[in-house]
N, C-alpha and C positions, 0 to 999 in steps of 0.2 A: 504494500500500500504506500501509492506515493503522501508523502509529510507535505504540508502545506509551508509554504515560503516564508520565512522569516519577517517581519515587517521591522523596517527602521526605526529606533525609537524616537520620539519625538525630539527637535531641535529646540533646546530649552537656555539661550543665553541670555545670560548676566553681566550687567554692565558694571566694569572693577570698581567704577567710583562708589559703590552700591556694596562694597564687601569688603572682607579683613582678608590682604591677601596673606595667604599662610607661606605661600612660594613670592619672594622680592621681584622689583621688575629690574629687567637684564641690565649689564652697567660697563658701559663705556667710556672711555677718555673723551671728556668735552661733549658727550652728547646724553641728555637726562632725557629717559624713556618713559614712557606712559600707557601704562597698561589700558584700552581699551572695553575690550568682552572678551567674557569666556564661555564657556560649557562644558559640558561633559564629554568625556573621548570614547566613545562605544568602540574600543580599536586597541591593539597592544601598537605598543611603542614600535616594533618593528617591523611595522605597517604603515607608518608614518613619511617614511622618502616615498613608500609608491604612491600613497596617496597623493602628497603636496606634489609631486612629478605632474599632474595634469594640471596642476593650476599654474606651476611653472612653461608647459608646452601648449596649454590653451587659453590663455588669458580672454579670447573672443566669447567663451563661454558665459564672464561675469560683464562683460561689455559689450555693445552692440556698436561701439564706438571702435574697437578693436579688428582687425582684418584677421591677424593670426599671430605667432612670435618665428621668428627665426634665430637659432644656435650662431652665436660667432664664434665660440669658444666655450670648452669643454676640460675645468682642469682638476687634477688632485693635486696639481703642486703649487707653488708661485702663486699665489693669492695677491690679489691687485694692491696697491696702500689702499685704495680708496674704500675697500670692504672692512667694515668696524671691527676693530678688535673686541673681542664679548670676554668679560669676565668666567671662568672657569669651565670656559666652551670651549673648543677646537677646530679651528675652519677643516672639513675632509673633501669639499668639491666644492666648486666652484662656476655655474655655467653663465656666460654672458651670453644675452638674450638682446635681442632689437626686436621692439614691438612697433607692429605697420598698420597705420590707421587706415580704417574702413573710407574714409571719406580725405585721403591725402591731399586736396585741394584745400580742406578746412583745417586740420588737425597735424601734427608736426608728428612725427614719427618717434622714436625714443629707445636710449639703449639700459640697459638693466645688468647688474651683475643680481644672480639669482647663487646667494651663499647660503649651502647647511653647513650645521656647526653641529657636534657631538660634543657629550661630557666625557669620551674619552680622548685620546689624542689619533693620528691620523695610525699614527706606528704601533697602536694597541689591535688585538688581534678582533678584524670584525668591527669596527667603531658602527654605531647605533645611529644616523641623526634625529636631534631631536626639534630642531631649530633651524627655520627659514629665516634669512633675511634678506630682503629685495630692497638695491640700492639703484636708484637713477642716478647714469651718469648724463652732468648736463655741463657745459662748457659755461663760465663765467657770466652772468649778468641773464642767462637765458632759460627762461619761463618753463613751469613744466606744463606738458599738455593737459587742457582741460579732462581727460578722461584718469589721470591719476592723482592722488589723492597728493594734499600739500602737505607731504613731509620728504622729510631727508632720508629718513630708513622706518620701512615696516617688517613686522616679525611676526611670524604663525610659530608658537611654540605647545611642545607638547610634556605637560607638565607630569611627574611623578610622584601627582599627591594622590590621596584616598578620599573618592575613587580619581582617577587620572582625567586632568581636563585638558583643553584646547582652549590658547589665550593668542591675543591679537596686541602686540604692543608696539608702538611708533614713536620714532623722535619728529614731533610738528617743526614747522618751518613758522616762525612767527609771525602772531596777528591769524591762525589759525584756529578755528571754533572746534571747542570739544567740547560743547553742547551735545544731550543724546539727540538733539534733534536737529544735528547739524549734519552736513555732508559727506564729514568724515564719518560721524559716526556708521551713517546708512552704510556707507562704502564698507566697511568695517563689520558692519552687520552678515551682506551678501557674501563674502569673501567666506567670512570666519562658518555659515552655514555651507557655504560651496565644501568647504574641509570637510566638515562633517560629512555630509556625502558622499565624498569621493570616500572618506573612511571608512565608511559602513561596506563601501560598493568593492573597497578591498577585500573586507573581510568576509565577503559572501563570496568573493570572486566573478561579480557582476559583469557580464559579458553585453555589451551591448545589442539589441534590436536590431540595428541595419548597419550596416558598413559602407561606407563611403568612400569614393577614391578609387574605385578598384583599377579602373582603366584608365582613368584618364587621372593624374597625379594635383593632389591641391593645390600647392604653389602657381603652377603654369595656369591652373584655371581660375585662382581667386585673381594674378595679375591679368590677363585675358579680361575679365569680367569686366573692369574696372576701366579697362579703354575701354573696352564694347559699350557700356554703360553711358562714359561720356560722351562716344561720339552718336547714341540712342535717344538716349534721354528725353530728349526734344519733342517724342512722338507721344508722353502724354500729354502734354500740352495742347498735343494736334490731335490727340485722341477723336474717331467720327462717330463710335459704336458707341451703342446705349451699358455695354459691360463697364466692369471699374478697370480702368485703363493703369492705375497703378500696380495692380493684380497682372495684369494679359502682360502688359509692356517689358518688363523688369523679367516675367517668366519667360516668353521668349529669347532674350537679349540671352538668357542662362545657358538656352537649348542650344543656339545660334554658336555660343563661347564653347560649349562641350561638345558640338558637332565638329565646328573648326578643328579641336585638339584629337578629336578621334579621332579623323580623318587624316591629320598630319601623322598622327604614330598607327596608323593602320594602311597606307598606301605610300609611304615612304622608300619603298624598293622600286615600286612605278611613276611615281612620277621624276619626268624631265623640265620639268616647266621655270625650277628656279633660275637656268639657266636664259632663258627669253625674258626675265622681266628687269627693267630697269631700278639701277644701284640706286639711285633717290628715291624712288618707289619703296624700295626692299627697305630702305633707314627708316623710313616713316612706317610703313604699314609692312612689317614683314611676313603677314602670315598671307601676303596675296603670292609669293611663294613658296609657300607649304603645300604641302602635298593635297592630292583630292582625287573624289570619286574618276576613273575615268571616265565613265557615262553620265556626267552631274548627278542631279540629284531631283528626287520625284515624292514633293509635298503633297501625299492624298488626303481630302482633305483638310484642306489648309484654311478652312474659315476664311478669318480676316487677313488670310494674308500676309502677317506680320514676320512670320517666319522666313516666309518665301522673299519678304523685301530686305531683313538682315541678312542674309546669305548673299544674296543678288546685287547689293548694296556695299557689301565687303568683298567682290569677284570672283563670287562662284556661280556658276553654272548650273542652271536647275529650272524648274518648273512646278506650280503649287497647284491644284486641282479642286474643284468642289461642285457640288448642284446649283449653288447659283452665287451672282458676286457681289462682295457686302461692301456697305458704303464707301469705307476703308480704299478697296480697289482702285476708285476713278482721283483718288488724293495723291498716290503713289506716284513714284518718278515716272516718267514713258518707260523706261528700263525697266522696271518692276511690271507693271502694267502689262508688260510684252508676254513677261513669266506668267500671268495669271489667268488660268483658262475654267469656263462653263462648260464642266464636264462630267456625265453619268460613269463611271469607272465598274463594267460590269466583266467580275471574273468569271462566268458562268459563258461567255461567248464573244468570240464565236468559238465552234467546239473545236477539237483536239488533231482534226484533221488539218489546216491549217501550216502551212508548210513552213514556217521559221514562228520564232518567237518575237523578233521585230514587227511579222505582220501581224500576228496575234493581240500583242499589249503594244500598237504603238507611242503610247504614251508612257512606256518605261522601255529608252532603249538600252542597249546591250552592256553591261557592266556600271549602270545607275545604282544611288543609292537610293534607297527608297527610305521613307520620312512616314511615320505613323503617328502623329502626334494626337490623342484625345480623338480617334480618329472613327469611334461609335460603332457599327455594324461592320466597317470596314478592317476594324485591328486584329481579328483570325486571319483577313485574308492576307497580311503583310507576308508574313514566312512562308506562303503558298505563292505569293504573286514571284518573291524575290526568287524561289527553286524555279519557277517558268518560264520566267523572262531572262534566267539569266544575268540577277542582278550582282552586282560586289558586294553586300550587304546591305543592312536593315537597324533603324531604333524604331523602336515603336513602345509608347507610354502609354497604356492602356488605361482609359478612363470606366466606362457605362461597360456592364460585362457582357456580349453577345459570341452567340457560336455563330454558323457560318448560316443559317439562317432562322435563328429563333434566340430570346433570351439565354445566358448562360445560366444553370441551376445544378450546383455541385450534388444533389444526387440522381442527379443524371448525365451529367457530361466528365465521365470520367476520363484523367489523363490518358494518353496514348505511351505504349511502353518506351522504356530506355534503359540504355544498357544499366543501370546502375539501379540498387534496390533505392525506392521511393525515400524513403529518410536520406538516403547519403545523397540523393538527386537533388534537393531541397536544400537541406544544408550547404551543397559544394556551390551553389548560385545564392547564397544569400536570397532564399525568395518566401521566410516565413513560412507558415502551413504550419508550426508545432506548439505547443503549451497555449500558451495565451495570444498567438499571432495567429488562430486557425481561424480564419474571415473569410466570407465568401468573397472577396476579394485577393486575400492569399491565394484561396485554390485555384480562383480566376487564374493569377500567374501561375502557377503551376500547372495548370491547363495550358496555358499559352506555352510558357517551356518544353515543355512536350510534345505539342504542335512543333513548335521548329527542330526539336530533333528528328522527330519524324516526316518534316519536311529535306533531311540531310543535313540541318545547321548546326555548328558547333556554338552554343546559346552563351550569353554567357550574361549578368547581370547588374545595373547599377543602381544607388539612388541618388537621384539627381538632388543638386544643391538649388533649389528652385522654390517660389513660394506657391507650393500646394502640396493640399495631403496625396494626391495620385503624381508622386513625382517619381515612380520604379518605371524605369527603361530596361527592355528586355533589347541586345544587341546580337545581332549575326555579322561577323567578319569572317568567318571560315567555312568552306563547304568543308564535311567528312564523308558520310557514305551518297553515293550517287541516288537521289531518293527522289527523283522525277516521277517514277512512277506512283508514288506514294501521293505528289500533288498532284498529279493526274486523277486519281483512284478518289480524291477529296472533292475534286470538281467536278466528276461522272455522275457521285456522290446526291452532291447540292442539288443537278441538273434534273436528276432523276426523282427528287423529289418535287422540284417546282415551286417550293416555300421561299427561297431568297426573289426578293424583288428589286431589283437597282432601280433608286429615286431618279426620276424623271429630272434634268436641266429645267432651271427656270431663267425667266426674263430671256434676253437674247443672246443665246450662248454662243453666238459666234463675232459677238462685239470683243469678246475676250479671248 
């Protein structure tokens, strides 16, 4: 009988000015420290570096002001001067950290020495840390950024009183409020609860829900986002659709940034193209030669658009597709415009006799990538269109659940086999289905997974950094077994029952 999951005990802090501290606050030459809050430590001591380890590597977790941190240095020796000497502590590491703000036009960047300290020395066998201290380093006369707190030095320590707490102490930077209901305080609040967290999540061994990054690496895609972003932005402004334009606009610009970089580290042995484009071109805008689909790219429906105008917009190649064309369209450049066609996209025909696959789908020619975004009755058909046509691959981000022609309903539309037993299938793609992630949405993708192995695709899975809950991208970049006839057999299938209906073109689909 499985035991039921432990529950976190409740985050219970106390503010030091409020208590007798039994343990002094930390003492350094020329700098007088100020115990903040504390709490209780639900965590042994040597739980304590893994935990504060993510507060040191994710600082964007407690700020939304915060982009991410990057490592300059990593040391156990040579401790900088500028990291405090601590009374009856031991510096044993050392990592300098540069935190990159989310919004680098507003907010100045900044570097960190991120020091633990043990009560034993570095040379003692096994030193324990028990004590963070994070020091901004800042050059003479210059401001720290609005998103950290106005001191000189702050400290997460973990104390070995009865029972064991977790205390937050700072040297303030004068003219600095330590009011509880001042800014530091708050800051000091989130951090010191974020510890806790991370403590508890050590000591159960908390394994995250979705994994992120798998393909396409953070770094390249948070810097990515942030041109794309500025050179986008613009378009809610100009937003034409009755939807919330800062929702569509912003998720786009993401898909746009993550299609870009997948495309550059998935057709990089095929493309020749950096070689034609011009060296001032390449300085300013380098990713117009990066690699890309050789057959562009085939946006089914594509709504508003928006997708098909970022791609097309930044020199790539493609075409977006729908039933009919929404305000959005006739705003677009001419060049976008060109991309955007009134089109019923029916895989049911013509049938199978049809002598190439060019004349078959000619709207996906020979080695396109094909684009599945939220793309309704049409997102079974993506891993079937791309084994027929012959495509390089496929994303498709599956929204509204449908099989190939009726509602999707898990106990009826069960996965199609694969080599691998069901649990290790699931788990090797990060695509949920077990304990408390089993949603008829989970199974939906594992439905869908399934489908593309059994369309011949080597599947593989991501979740997008995007603002919506439906942000899992199911990706193909590799054919494995030759499984044409398998999408053949799917569309004989459909044909012979006569239940899928492709929606009719509206208004005048050949103005687009």
């Amino acid at each position: 009988m499985t035991e039921p999951p432990i529950e976190r005990p409740r985050f219970t802090p106390t503010p030091c000015q409020s208590q007798a501290l039994l343990i002094p606050p930390l003492e350094s030459a020329g700098q007088p420290w100020t115990p903040i809050l504390s709490c209780p430590a639900d965590f042994p001591p040597e739980l304590f570096e893994l935990a504060i380890s993510q507060l040191i590597h994710h600082p964007e977790y407690n700020s939304t002001l915060i982009l991410r941190s990057e490592v300059v240095d990593n040391t156990t020796e040579h401790f900088p001067p500028l990291v405090p000497a601590l009374k009856d502590l031991w510096p044993v590491r050392n990592i300098h950290r540069k935190l990159l703000p989310r919004r680098p036009t507003r907010d100045a960047g900044l570097e960190q020495h991120c020091t633990l300290f043990s009560p034993s020395p570095l040379e003692s066998h096994a030193p324990v840390p028990t004590t963070l201290v994070l020091t901004p380093i800042l050059a003479p006369d210059v401001p720290l950024p609005y998103y950290h707190p106005t001191v000189s030095s702050l400290a997460f320590r973990y104390l070995p009183s009865t029972p064991p707490a977790l205390r937050i102490e700072v040297v303030p930077l004068p003219g600095t409020d330590l009011d509880p209901n001042a800014r530091l305080h708050r800051t000091c609040l989130a951090l010191l609860e974020t510890l806790h967290r991370y403590g508890w999540g050590a000591r159960t061994q908390y394994r995250k829900r979705v994994a992120h990054d798998c393909l396409v690496p953070r770094e390249p895609y948070q810097d990515l986002y942030l041109v794309m972003r500025e050179r986008h932005k613009h378009l809610v402004d100009e937003w034409k659709e009755v939807t919330d334009p800062l929702k569509h606009v912003f998720e786009d610009i993401g898909i746009a940034t993550y299609l870009m970089l997948l495309w550059k580290y998935t057709f990089a042995e095929e493309s020749a193209q950096a070689a034609q484009v011009d060296i001032q071109t390449f300085d300013a805008e380098p990713w117009r030669a990066w690699p890309r689909p050789p057959g562009g790219f085939a946006d089914i429906g594509c709504g508003n658009g928006l997708l098909t105008h970022i791609l097309t917009a930044e020199g790539y190649d493609g075409h977006g597709f729908d039933v009919r064309a929404r305000t959005s369209w006739s705003h677009y450049p001419p060049s976008t415009q060109a991309s955007l066609h009134v089109s019923a996209l029916d895989p049911t025909s013509p049938p199978p006799t049809t002598p190439s696959p060019a004349e078959r789908y000619p709207f996906l020619p020979p080695g396109c990538f094909i684009i599945g975004n939220h793309a309704d009755e049409l997102t079974p058909w993506v891993p079937v269109l791309a084994t027929l046509s012959g495509a390089s691959g496929y994303l498709s981000i599956p929204c509204c659940a449908w099989t190939f022609d009726a509602r999707y309903e898990r106990s009826r539309d069960t996965p199609y086999a694969v080599p691998l037993p069901a649990p290790l299938f699931t788990a090797s793609l990060n695509l949920g289905g077990e304990g408390a992630n089993t949603s008829a949405y989970s199974m939906y993708r594992i439905w869908l997974a399934s489908l593309s192995v059994h369309c011949g695709w080597e599947v593989e899975c991501e979740t997008l950094r995007i603002p919506s809950t439906r942000n899992w991208a199911l990706i193909g970049r590799r054919k494995g077994e030759d499984s044409l006839s398998n999408a053949e057999e799917i569309v004989d299938g459909v044909r012979r029952r006569g239940a899928f209906k492709t929606r009719r073109p509206e208004g005048k689909a050949g103005e687009h």
